[in-house]
N, C-alpha and C positions, 0 to 999 in steps of 0.2 A: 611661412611660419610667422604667424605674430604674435610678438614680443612683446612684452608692459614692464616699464621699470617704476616699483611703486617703493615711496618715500615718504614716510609719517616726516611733519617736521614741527617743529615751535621756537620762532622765533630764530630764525635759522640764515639770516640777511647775511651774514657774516660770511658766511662760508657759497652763501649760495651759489656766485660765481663761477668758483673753482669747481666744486660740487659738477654744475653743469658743463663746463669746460672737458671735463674730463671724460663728461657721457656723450659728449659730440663730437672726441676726438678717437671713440673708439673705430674699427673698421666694420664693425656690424652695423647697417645703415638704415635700418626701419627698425628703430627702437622706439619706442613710445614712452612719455615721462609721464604717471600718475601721484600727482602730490596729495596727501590728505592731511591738510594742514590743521593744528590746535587749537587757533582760533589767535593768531600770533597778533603781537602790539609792535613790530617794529614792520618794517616793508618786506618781510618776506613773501607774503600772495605777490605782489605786487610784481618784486622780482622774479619768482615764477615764473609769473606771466611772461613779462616783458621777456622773455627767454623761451618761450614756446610748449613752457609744461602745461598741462592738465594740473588745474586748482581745485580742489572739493573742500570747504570748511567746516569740520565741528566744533563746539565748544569744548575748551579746555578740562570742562567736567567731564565729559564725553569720552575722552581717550581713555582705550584700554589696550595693553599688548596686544591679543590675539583680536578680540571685536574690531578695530579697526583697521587692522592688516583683513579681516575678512572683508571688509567693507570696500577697500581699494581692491578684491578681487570680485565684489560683484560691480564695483564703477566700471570694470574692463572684460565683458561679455566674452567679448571677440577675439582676446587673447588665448592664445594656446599654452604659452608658458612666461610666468612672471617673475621678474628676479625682486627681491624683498632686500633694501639697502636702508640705512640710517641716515640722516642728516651729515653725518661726520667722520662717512664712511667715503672713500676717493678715490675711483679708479687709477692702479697702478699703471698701467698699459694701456696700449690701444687695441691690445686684442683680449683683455681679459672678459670681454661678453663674450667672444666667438669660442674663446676657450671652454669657457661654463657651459655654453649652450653645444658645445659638439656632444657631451655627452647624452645627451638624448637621443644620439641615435640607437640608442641601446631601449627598445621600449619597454626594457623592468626596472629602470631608473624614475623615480618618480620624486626625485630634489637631489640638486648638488649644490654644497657649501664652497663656498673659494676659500682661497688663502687671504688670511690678513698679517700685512705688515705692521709694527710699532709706528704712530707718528714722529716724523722728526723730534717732538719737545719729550718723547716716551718718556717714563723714569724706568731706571734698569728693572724695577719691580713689573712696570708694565711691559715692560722689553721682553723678560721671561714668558708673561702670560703668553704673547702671541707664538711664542717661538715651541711652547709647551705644548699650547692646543691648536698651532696651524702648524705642522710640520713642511720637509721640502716633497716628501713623497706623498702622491696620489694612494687613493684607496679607492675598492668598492666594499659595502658591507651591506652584508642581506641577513634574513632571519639564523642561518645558520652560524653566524660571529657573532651571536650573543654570546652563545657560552661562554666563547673562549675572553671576548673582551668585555664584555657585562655591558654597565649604563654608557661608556664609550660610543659605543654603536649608534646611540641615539643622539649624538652632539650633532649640530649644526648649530650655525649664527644666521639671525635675520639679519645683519649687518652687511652681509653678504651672501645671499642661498637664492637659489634656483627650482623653481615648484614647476611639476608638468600639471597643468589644471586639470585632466584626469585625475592623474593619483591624489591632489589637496579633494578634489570633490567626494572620490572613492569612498577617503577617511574622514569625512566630515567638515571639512575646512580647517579653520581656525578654531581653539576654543573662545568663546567669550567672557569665562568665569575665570581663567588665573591670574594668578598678580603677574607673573613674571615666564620665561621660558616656554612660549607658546609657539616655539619651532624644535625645539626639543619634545614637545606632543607629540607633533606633525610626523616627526620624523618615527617616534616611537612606533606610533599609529600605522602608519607605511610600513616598516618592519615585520613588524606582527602580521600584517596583511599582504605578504608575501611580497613588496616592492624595495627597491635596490635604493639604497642612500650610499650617493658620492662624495669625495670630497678632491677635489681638484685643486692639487697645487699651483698649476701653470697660469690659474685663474684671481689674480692679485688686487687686491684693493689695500689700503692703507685706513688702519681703525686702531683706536687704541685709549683707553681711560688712566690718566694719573689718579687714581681712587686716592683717597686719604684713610684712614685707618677706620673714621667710624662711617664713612659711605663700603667699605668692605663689608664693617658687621652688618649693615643693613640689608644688603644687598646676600649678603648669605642667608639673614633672618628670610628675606623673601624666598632664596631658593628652598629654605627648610619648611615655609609655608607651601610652597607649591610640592613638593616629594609628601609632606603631608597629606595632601588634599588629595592627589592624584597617587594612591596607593597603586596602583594598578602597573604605574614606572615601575616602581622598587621591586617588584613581586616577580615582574616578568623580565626584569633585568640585571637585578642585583641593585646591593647596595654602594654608594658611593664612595665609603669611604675607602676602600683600596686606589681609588686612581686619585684619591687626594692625597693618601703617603707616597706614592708618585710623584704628584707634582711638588711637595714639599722635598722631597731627595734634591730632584730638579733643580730648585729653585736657589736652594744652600749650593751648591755645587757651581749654578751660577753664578750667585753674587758674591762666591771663596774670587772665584777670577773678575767680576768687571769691577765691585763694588764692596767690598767685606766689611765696610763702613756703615752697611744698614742691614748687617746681619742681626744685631737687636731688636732694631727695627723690626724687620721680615716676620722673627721669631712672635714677636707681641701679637702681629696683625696674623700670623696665623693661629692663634690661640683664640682671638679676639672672632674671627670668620666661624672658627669651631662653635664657638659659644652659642653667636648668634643661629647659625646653622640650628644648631638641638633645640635653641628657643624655638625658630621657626617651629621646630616639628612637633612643638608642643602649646601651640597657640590657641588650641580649642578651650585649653585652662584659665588665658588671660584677657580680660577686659577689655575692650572694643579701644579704647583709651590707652591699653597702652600699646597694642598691637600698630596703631596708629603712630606713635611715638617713636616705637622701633624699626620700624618698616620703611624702606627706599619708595616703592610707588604708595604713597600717602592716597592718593586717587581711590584705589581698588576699595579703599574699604570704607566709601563714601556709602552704600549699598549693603552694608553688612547690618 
């Protein structure tokens, strides 16, 4: 069985070490590291290197979510299944590849999502997020739990996910055309096309963003540009907004016990993600300028 662990990064010297550290102290022993780096200005290729990964560079204009993650799976031919990680994503354990990777023995699995931990500096706000959307219990979900759980079903993170290169090639790869949430396709796509998405809790990395209030809105602005664009999510799975009155309960109920101190706080920023969110979904009204403005990946609408 060979393995590829591919990793977009920019500028990522920082962490690099530990990063790799932690993929050479797993117990799965022919792992393969593909970097496809941004075209970084501090030593990351470098470090890379000097570490045994696989470097490929494009220019920073160049990066797209999904087109570059497709790119890192045509650098690795020979690979049978690829795990898709971030810069600033960190194996928890030494066995969280063997973990991820057992579930293939199941061949109507065609991507499993691991679990992510808060980093140590979390703020309780990002504490929630992972604890909301990376639970302690495993799942499997096929076409039949849509109904019952709607857009749910099609969550996974490239921060940590598991692709059988059968089923990514089945459903077309990556896309190359969205701003954001190009594993969230992936997975849709599998779904629909009668293939099993996992999500394995035993399988642990540590990932986790202190957002500030207007990298939220933006960041929702983009997710409401991409549900926009890809009508075909919302049609065949529901709309979102029920599993965000969920995590909104969640969320309040968290911060009553660690933090009640930024329950104003919480409140503003989910008002604020809302907003942005409806913009996104109505971006085909607004100016190239200020869509640019508004938006987290500035990049994607270089091309617009």
């Amino acid at each position: 069985m060979k393995v590829i662990l591919c990793i977009p990064t920019l500028n990522a010297a920082r962490t690099a070490n530990i990063l790799v550290k932690a993929i050479k102290d797993q117990t799965w022993i022919d792992l393969g590291v593909q970097i496809i780096d941004s075209d970084s200005t501090d030593d990351t290729e470098k470090i890379f290197k000097e570490l045994g990964c696989s470097v490929h560079t494009i220019s920073k204009t160049s990066f797209n979510h999904g087109a570059t993650r497709q790119l890192a799976l045509s650098l690795c031919p020979e690979a049978e299944f690829l795990i898709y990680m971030t810069q600033d994503s960190i194996l928890a354990s030494p066995d969280s590849i063997i973990k991820i990777l057992s579930y293939f023995e199941d061949n109507k699995i065609g991507a499993v999502c691991g679990r992510q931990l808060p980093h140590f500096d979390a703020s309780p706000i990002a504490s929630h997020a992972r604890k909301f959307n990376y639970p302690e219990k495993s799942v499997l979900k096929s076409k039949n739990d849509i109904q019952g759980i709607g857009i749910k079903a099609a969550f996974i993170s490239n921060s940590f996910t598991a692709y059988r290169r059968l089923a990514l090639m089945e459903v077309g790869g990556f896309p190359s055309d969205v701003i954001c949430s190009e594993d969230n396709y992936v997975a849709a796509k599998m779904l629909l096309a009668g293939w099993t998405v996992a999500y394995c809790a035993e399988a642990i990395c540590y990932h986790s963003h202190n957002y500030n209030i207007v990298e939220e809105f933006r960041r929702y602005f983009d997710i409401g540009v991409f549900h926009s664009r890809e009508e075909w999510i919302i049609k065949s799975f529901g709309k979102p907004e029920e599993e965000g009155k969920k995590f909104v309960i969640s969320e309040m109920r968290y911060l009553l016990q660690h933090a009640p101190w930024l329950i104003p706080s919480a409140v503003v920023r989910t008002g604020l993600k809302l907003i942005g969110y409806k913009l996104g979904q109505r971006e085909q009204v607004m100016p190239l300028w200020i869509k640019r403005k508004l938006s987290m990946n500035k990049g994607f609408w270089k091309n617009e």
